[in-house]
C-alpha positions as CSV (number, residue, x, y, z in Angstrom):
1,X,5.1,-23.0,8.5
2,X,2.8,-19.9,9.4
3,X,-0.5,-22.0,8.7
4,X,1.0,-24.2,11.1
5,X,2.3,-22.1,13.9
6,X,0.1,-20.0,14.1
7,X,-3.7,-19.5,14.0
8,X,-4.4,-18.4,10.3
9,X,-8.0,-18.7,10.7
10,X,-9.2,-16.8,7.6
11,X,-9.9,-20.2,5.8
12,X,-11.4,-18.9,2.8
13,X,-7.9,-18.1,1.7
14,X,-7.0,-21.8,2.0
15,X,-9.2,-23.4,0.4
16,X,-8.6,-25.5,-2.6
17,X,-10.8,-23.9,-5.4
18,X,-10.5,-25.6,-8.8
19,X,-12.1,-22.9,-10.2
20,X,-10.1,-20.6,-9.0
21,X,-7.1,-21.2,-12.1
22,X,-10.0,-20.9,-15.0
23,X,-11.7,-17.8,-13.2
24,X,-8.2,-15.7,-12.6
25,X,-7.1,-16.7,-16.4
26,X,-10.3,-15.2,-17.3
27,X,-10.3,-12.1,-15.7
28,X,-6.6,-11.6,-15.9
29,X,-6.5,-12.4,-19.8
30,X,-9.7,-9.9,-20.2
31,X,-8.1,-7.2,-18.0
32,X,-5.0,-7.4,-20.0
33,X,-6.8,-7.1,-23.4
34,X,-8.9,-4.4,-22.4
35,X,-5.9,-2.7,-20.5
36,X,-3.5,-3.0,-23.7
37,X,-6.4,-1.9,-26.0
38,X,-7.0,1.5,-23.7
39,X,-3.5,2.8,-23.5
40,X,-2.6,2.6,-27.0
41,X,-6.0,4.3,-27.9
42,X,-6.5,6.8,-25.4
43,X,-4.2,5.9,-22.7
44,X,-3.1,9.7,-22.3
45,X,-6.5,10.9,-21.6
46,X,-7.4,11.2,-18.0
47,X,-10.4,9.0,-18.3
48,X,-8.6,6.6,-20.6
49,X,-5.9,6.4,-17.9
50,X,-8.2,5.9,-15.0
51,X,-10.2,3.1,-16.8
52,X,-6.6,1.2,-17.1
53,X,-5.9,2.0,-13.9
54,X,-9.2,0.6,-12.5
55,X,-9.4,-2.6,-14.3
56,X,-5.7,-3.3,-13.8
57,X,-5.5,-2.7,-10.2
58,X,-9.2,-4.6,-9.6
59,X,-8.1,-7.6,-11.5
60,X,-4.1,-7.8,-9.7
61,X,-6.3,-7.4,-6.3
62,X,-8.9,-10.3,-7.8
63,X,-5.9,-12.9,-7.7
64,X,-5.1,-12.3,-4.1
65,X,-8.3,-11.6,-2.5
66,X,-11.1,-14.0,-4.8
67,X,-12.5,-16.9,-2.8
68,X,-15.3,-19.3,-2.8
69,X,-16.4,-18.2,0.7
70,X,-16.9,-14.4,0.4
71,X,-16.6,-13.5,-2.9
72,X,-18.7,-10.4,-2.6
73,X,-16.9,-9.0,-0.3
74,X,-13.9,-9.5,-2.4
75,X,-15.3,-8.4,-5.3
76,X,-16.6,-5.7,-3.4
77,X,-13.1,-5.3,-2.4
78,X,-11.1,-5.2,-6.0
79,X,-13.9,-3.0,-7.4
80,X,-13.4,-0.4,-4.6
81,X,-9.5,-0.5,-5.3
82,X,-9.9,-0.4,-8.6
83,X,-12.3,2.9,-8.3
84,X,-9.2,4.6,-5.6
85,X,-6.3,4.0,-8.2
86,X,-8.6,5.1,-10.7
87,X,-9.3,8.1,-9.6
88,X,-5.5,8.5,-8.6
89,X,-4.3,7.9,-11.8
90,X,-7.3,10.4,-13.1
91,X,-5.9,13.6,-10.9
92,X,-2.1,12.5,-12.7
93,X,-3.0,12.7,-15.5
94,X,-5.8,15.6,-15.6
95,X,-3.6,17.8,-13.7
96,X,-0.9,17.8,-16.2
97,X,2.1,19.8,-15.1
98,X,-0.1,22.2,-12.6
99,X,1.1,20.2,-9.9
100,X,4.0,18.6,-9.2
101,X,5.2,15.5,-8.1
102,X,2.4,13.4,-9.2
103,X,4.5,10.2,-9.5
104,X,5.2,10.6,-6.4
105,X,1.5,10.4,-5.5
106,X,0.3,7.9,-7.5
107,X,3.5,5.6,-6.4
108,X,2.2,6.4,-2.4
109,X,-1.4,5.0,-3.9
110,X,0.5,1.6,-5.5
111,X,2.1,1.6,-1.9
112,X,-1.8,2.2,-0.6
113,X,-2.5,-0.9,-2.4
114,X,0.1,-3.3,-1.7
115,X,-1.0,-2.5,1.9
116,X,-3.9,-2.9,1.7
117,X,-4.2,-6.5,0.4
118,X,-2.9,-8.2,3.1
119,X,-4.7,-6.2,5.6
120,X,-7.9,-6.7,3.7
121,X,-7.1,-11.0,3.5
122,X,-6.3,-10.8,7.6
123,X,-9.8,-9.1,8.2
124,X,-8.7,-6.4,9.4
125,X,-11.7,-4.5,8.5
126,X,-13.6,-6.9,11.1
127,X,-11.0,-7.5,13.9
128,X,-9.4,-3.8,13.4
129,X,-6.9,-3.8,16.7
130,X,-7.8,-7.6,17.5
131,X,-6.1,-8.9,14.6
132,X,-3.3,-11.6,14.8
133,X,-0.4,-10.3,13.7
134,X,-0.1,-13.9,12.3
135,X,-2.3,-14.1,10.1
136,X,-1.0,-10.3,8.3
137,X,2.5,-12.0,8.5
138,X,1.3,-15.1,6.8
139,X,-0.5,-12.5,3.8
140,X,2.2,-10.4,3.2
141,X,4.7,-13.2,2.4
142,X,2.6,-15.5,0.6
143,X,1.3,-12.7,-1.3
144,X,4.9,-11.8,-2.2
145,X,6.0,-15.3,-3.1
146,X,2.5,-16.1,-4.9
147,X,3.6,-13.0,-6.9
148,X,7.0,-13.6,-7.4
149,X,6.1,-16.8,-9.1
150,X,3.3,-15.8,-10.9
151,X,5.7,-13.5,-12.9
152,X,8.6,-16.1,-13.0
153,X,5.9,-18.1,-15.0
154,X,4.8,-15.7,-17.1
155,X,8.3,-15.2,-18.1
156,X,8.7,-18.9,-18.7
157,X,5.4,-18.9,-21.0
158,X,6.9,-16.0,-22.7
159,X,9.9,-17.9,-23.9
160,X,8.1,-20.6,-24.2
161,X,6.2,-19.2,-26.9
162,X,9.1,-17.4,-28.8
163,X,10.6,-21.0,-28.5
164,X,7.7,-22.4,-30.8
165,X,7.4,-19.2,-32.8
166,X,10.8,-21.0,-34.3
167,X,10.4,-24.1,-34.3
168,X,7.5,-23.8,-36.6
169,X,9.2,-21.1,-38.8
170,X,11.4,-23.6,-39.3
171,X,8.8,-25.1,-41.6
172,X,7.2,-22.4,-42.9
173,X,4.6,-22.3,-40.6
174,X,3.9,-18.4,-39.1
175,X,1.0,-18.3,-37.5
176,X,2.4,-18.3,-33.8
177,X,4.4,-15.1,-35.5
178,X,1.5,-13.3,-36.2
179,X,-0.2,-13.9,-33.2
180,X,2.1,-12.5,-31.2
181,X,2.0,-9.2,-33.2
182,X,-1.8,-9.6,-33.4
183,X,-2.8,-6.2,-31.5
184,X,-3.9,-6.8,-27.8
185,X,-2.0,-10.4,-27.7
186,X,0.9,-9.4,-25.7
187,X,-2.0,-7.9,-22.7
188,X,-4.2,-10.9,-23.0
189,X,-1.1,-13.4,-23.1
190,X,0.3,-11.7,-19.8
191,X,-3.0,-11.6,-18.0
192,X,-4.2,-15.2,-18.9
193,X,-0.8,-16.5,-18.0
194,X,-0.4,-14.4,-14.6
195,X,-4.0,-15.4,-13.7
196,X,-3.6,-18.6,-14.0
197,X,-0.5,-19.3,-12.3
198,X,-1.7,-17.4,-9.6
199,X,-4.5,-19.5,-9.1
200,X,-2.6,-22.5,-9.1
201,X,0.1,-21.1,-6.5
202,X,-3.1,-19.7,-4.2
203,X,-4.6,-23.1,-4.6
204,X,-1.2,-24.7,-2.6
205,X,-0.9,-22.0,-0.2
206,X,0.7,-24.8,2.0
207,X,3.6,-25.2,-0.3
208,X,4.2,-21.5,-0.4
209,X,3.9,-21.8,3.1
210,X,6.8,-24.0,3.2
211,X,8.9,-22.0,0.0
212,X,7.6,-18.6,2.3
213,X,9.9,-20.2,5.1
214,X,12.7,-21.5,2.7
215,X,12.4,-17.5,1.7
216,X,12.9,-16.6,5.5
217,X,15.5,-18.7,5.9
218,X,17.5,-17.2,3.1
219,X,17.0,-14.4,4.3
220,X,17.8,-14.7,8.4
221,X,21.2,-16.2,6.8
222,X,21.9,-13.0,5.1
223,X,20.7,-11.2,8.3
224,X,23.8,-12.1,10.5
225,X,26.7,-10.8,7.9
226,X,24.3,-7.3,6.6
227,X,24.3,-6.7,10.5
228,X,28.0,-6.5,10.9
229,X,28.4,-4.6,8.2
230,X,25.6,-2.1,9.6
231,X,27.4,-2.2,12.8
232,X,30.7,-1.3,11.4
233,X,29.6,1.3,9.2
234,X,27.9,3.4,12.1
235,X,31.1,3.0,14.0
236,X,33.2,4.3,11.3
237,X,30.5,7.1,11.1
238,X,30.0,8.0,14.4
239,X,33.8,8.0,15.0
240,X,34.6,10.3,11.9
241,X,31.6,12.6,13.2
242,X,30.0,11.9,9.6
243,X,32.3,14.1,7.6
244,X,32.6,11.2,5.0
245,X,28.8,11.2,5.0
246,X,28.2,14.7,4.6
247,X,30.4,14.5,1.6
248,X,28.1,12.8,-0.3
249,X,24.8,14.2,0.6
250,X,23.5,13.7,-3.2
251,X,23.5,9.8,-2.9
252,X,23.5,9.4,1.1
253,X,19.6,9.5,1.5
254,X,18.7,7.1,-0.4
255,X,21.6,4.7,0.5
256,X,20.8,5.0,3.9
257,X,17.0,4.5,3.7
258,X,17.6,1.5,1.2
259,X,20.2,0.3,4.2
260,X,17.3,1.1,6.8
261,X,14.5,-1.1,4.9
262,X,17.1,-3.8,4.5
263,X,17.4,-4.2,8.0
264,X,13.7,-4.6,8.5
265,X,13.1,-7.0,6.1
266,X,16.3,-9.1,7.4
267,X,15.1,-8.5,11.0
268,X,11.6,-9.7,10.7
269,X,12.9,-12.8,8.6
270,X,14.6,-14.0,12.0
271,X,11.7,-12.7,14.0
272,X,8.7,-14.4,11.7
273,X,5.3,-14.2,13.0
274,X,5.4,-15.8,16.7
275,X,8.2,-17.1,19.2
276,X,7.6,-20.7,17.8
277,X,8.3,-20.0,14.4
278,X,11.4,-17.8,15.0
279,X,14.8,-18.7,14.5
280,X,16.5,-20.9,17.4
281,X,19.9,-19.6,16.5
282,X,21.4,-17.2,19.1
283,X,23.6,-15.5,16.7
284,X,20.6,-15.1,14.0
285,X,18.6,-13.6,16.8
286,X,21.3,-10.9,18.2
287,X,21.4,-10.5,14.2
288,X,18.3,-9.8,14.1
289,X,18.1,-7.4,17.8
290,X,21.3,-5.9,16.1
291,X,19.1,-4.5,13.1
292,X,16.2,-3.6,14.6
293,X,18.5,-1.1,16.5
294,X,20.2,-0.2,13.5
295,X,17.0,1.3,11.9
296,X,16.6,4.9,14.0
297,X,20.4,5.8,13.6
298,X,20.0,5.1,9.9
299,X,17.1,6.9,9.3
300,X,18.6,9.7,11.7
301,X,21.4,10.5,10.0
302,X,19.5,10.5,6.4
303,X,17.0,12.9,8.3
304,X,20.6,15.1,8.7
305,X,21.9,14.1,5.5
306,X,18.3,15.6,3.5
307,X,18.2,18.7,6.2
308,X,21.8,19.8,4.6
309,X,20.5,19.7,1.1
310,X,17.5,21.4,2.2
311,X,19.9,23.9,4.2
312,X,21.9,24.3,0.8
313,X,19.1,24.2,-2.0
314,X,16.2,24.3,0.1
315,X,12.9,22.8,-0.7
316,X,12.0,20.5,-3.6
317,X,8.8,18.6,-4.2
318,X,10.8,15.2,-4.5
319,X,13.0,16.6,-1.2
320,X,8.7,16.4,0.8
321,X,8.7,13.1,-0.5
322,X,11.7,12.0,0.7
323,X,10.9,13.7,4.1
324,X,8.0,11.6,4.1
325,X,9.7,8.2,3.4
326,X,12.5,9.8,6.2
327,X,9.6,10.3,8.8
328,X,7.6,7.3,8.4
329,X,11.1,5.2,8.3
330,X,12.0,7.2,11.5
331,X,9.0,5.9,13.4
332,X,9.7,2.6,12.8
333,X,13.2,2.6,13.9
334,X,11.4,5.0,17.0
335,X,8.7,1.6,17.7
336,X,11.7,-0.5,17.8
337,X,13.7,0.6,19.9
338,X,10.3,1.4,22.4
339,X,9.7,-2.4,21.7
340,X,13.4,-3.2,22.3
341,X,13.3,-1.5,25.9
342,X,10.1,-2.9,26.8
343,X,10.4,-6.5,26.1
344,X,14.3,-6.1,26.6
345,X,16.1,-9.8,25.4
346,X,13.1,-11.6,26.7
347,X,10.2,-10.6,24.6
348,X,11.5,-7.8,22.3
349,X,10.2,-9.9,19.5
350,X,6.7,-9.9,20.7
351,X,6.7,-5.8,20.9
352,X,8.3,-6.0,17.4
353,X,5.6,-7.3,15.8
354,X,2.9,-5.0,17.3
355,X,5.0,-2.5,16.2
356,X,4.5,-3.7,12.7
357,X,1.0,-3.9,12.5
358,X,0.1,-0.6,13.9
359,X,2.5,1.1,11.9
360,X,1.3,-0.8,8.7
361,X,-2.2,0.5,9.3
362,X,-1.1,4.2,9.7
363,X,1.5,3.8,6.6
364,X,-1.6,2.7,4.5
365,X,-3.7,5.8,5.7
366,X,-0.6,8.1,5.3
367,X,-0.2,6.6,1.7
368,X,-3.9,6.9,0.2
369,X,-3.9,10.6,1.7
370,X,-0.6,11.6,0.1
371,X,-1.9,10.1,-2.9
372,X,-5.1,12.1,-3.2
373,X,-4.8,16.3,-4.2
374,X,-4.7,17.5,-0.4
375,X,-1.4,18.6,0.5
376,X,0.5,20.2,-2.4
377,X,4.0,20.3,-2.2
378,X,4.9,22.5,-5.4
379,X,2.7,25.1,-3.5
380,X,5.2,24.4,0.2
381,X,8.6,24.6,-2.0
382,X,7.9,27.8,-3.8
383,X,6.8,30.0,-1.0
384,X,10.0,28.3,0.7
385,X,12.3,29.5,-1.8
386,X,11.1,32.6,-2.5
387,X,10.9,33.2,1.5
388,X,14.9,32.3,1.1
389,X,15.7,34.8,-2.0
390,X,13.8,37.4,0.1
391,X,16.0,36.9,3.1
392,X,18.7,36.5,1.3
393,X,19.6,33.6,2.2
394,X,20.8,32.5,-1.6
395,X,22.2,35.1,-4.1
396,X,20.0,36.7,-6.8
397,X,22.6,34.9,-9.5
398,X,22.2,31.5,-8.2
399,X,18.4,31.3,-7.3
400,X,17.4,28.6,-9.3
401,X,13.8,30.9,-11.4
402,X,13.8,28.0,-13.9
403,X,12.7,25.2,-10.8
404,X,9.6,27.9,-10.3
405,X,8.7,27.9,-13.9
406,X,9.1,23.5,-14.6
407,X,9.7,21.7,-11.2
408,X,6.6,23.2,-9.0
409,X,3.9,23.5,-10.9
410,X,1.0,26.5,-10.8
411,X,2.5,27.5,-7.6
412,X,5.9,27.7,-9.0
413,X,4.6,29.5,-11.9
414,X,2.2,31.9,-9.6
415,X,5.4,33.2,-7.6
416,X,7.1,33.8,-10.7
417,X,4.7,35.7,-11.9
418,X,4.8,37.4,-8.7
419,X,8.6,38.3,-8.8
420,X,8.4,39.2,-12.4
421,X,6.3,41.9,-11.3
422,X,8.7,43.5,-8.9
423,X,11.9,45.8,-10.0
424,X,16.0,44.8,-10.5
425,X,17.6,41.8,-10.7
426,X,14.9,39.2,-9.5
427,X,12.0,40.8,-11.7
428,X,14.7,40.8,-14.9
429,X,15.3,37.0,-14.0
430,X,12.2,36.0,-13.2
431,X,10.2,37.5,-16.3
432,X,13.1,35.6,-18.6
433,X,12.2,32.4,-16.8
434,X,8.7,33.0,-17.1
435,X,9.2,33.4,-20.5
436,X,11.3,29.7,-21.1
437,X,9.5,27.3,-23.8
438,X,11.9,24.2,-22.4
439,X,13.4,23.3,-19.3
440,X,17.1,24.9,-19.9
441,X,17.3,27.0,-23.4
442,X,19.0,24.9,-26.0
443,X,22.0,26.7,-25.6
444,X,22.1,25.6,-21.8
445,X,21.8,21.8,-22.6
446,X,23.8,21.3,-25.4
447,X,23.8,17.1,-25.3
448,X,25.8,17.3,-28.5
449,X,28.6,18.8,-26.3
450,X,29.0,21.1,-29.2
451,X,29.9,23.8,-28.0
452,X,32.0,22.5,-25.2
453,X,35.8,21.7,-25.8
454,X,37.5,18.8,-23.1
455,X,41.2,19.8,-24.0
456,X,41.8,16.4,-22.1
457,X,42.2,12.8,-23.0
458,X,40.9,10.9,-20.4
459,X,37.6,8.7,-21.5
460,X,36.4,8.4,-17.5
461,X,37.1,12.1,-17.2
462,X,35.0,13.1,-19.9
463,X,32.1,10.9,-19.5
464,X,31.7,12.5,-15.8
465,X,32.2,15.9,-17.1
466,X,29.5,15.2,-19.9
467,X,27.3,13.7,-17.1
468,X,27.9,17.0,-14.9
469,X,26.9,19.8,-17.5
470,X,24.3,17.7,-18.6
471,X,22.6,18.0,-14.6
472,X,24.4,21.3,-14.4
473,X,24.0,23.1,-18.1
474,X,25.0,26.5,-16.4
475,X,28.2,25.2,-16.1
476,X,28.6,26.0,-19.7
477,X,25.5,28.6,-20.9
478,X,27.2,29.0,-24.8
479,X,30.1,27.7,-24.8
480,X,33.5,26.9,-22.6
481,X,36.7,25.3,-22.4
482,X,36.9,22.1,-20.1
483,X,40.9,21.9,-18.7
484,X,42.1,18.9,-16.5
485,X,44.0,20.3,-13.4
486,X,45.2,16.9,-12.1
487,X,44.3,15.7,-8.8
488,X,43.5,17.6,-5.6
489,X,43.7,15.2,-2.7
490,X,41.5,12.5,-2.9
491,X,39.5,14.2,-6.0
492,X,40.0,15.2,-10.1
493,X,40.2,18.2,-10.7
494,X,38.7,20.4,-13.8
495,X,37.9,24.1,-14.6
496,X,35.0,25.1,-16.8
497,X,36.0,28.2,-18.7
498,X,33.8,30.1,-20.4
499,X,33.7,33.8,-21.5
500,X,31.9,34.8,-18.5
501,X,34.3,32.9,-15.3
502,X,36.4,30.1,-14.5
503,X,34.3,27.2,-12.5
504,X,36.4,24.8,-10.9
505,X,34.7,21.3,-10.0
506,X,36.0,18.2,-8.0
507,X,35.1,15.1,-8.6
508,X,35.6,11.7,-6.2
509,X,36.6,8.6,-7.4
510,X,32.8,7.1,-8.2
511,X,32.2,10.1,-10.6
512,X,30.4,12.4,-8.3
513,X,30.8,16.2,-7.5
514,X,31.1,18.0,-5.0
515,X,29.6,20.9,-4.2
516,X,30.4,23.5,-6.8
517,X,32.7,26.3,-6.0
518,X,31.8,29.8,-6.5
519,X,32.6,31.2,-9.8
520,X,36.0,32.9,-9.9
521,X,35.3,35.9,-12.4
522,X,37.4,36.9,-15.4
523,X,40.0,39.5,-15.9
524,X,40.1,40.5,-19.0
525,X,36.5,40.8,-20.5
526,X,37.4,40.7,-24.1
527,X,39.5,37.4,-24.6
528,X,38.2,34.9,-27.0
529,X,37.5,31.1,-25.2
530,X,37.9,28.7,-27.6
531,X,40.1,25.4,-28.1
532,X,43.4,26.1,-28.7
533,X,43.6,29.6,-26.9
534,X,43.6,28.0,-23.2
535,X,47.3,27.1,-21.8
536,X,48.2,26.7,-18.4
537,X,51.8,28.3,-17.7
538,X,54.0,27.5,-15.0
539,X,54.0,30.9,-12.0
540,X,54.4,31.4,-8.7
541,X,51.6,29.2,-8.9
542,X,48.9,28.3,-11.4
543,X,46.8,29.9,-13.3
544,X,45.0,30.2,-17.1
545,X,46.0,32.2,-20.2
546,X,43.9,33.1,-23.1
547,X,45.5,34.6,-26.2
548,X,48.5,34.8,-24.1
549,X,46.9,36.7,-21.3
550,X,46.4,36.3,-17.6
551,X,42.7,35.0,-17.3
552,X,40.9,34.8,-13.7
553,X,42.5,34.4,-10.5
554,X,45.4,31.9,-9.7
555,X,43.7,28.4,-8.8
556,X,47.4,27.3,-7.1
């Protein structure tokens, strides 16, 4: 148990406080009432937003931090966490859509905060460098089960109460009914009942002590089977030379960071908090060596895998913010393998958990100034793709103007403006999308499917060519013809006709696209595409008829 093998010697934490149950129910039943009463009166103002903000994020950090010994300096604490996701949650929702991204930031301020905590219980704000790695160990887990079964038991009270709510209706009796729709019940019932459990579990941090190592030991179980299949899966990757990855660069980021974090949190399970407490089995611990190696070739290639969307679409305000997770992942993976030949099979474990602290600190800092108005990456993407339509580097036709006008923000908007003012193509393009009331025109996004015919009778078919226009609604501006063309290797195979081309589009067998092809463009300009009109006629290969006439090149 971490209070036992190693020195956890912020007490305060540990104490048994009766009055800590009573006090958290309070404030947590308060917080929810006042929380619950805010955003459904004037929870889409900026001030009403940071008020919710405040008071929510001060009372959560109240049930971690509140103790009999220094309860200013908790207080003191909460009320200065409360102010920073305040004012977060103030710039998200005064700026509107002038800058983009701003889930993004206030999700790096939650991240802030859930730092922060344990940091804050380990005294790192006194010790700084000099604090036992332990003891921020021992904070982070207990604070994650302490959590964990807080809202377990607020779930429990939940159907506890809807239990009741029937059993007395079954007498007429309706007064646990209208309680519940009573307006600010729901809030106060989730606060008093998370408060409350949380004091309870915070009063026996011993037992969570012991359920935090039942938790680890889960865990280092699951450690020795997730490595192998890490292990194999960057053998089959390094041995293909990626070309299945770079397939699927849509979904590969993500996958691989998920994979990446999975292997820390399975890796420190084995490793713990010192040598005593870590796990005696030999396979567990090359388990454990295994993933911590794993981490920098993971994050590598999803640093590759993000670089060829950026290469092929270039830069995005959520593409920065996956660069960031990329980076910071990247440096942990880096401080591994720097621990790994350092302390070599000997003390690996030790340089591990230095690793962690340090990087936790600068992960925090990162997070709280990514979270606050200083770097904006609307204002990065836009003079990035415009510095790519200038070189040339994507074709007038395809340059997204419609991401400048929505997905940036002001910036965005300012460099339309700018190419609007210019002559040809781009300014003609750029003044229409300047001039765009929604996202995509009506016409574009036709979720009705209206307008598009699937001259097909395949129900998996359909659904992914529904899910593709709706994320592509070029594919079909006004209306087309959706033809199935069988299967093309490993993929299906459709064509998007519409009066303007002939799209052809792959999918794999999960449903997802590839890359789109160019547009093949019609030959005759004059046909009619509609359902009914569109054959497909045996040739010398393949190719469409409309009205009986040749249309668009031969796909075979």
């Amino acid at each position: 148990m971490a209070t036992e093998s190693s020195s956890v010697d912020n007490t305060a934490t540990l104490d048994d406080w009766p009055l800590r149950p009573w006090l958290l129910a309070g404030i947590g039943g308060l917080a929810g009432l006042v929380v619950h009463l805010i955003l459904e009166s004037n929870g889409e103002s900026p001030w009403g937003a940071a008020l919710a903000a405040a008071i929510f994020f001060a009372a959560a950090a109240s049930g971690f931090v509140l103790n009999p010994r220094r309860w200013k300096e908790a207080a003191l604490f909460c009320l200065g966490l409360g102010v920073v996701m305040g004012g977060i949650a103030w710039l998200a929702v005064d700026s509107g859509d002038s800058v983009a991204g701003k889930e993004f930031a206030f999700a790096a301020g939650v991240f802030f905060s859930l730092l922060a905590i344990p940091l804050f219980q380990a005294d790192f704000h006194r010790k700084r460098w000099a604090t036992p790695y332990a003891e921020t160990h021992f904070h982070v887990w207990s604070d994650a089960v302490s959590a964990g079964g807080a809202l377990a038991f607020v779930l429990l009270s939940w159907l506890l109460l809807f239990l009741l709510q029937a059993l007395f209706s079954l007498v007429g009796f309706e007064f646990i009914e209208t309680l519940i729709d009573t307006n600010g019940f729901g809030g106060f019932f989730i606060g008093v009942t998370f408060g409350a459990a949380m004091g309870v579990l915070r009063n026996q941090l011993g037992i969570i002590g012991t359920l935090q190592r039942v938790v680890m030991l889960v865990f280092s179980l699951l450690a020795v089977p997730f490595a192998l299949a890490i292990l194999f899966f960057l053998f089959v990757l390094i041995a293909t030379g990626g070309s299945a990855l770079w397939d699927a660069t849509d979904s590969a980021t993500p996958v691989l960071l998920a994979c990446a974090l999975g292997c820390f949190v399975l890796a420190n399970a084995v490793v713990r908090d010192d040598d005593e407490a870590r796990s005696d089995n030999v396979v567990m611990r090359y388990a454990a060596l295994a993933l911590s190696a794993s981490i920098l070739p993971l994050t590598v290639f999803a640093a590759i895998s993000m670089g060829i969307r950026i290469d092929q679409h270039g830069l995005s305000p959520e593409r920065l913010w996956a660069l960031v997770a990329i980076a910071l992942a990247t440096a942990y993976g880096l401080a591994y393998w720097v621990g790994l030949a350092r302390g070599r099979l000997s003390n690996w474990s030790h340089y591990l958990r230095r690793a962690n602290l340090h990087l936790a600190v600068v992960s925090c800092v990162i997070a709280l100034l990514l979270a606050l108005p200083i770097l904006d990456f609307g204002g990065i993407s836009a003079r990035q793709q415009v510095a790519r339509l200038n070189a040339g580097e994507v074709a007038v036709d395809e340059f997204d103007f419609a991401a400048l006008r929505w997905d940036f923000g002001d910036a965005g908007r300012d460099a339309l403006a700018r190419l609007a003012e210019g002559d040809g193509r781009v300014a003609e393009l750029a003044a229409k999308a300047a001039e765009m009331e929604q996202r995509y025109p009506m016409e574009m996004r036709d979720t009705s499917f209206g307008e598009v015919a699937i001259e097909f009778d395949d129900p998996q078919l359909e659904q992914w060519v529904r899910d593709y226009v709706e994320e592509y609604p070029w594919a079909c501006r006004t209306k087309c013809v959706v033809m199935d063309l069988g299967t093309k290797g490993n993929r299906r195979h459709v064509a998007f006709l519409s009066e303007r081309n002939v799209q052809h589009v792959t999918f794999r067998d999960d449903g997802v696209p590839d890359p789109p092809a160019a547009p093949i463009d019609p030959i005759p300009d004059d046909v009619d595409v509609a359902p009914g009109n569109v054959e497909i006629r045996e040739w010398t290969g393949r190719r469409f008829y409309v009205d009986g006439q040749p249309f668009g090149e031969p796909f075979e």
